[in-house]
C-alpha positions, 0 to 999 in steps of 0.5 A: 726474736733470734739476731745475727748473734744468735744464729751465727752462734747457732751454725758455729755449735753445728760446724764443731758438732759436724767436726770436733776438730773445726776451729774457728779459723776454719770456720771464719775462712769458709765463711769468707772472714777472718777469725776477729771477725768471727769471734766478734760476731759470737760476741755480738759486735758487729756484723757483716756487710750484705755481701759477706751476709749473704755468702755465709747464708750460701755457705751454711745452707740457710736463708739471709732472712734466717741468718739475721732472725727475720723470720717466724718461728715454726713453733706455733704453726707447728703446735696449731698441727699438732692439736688438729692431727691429734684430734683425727682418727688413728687411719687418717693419722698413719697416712699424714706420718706416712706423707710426712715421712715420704717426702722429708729428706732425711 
């Protein structure tokens, strides 16, 4: 199961994505921390406090139970969809994509 380590890790490979030129530092002061702070949470030492847990949460889009891995992946129920939708005919299949694709945000 992810960690605080792991998620962080995760947002700071997807904030470099977003922008090349983001540096840790930028990052950590988005965050509302300092870049030690930062750079030990990618190591995994450490972690936040409630408050700044919840703030980078705000900041990141995510969930304070995504954040800190206390969740269930999405894998097995989206496995256990996919082997009912297979099954069903090609008409029931296009209007399940439909709806699907409809009411994702982009």
């Amino acid at each position: 199961m992810p960690n605080f380590k792991d998620q962080i890790n995760q947002l700071w490979e997807e904030a470099k994505d977003r922008d090349y030129q983001t540096t840790q530092e930028d990052f950590a002061n988005l965050l509302g921390a300092t870049k030690n702070q930062l750079k030990g949470w990618l190591r995994g030492s450490g972690e936040p406090n409630t408050e700044l847990i919840k703030k980078i949460a705000q900041v990141c889009n995510v969930s304070v139970d995504w954040l800190v891995g206390n969740y269930e992946t999405n894998v097995t129920v989206s496995h256990s969809y996919d082997e009912k939708i297979k099954n069903l005919p090609p008409e029931m299949k296009r209007i399940i994509d439909f709806i699907i694709t409809s009411h994702v945000k982009s």
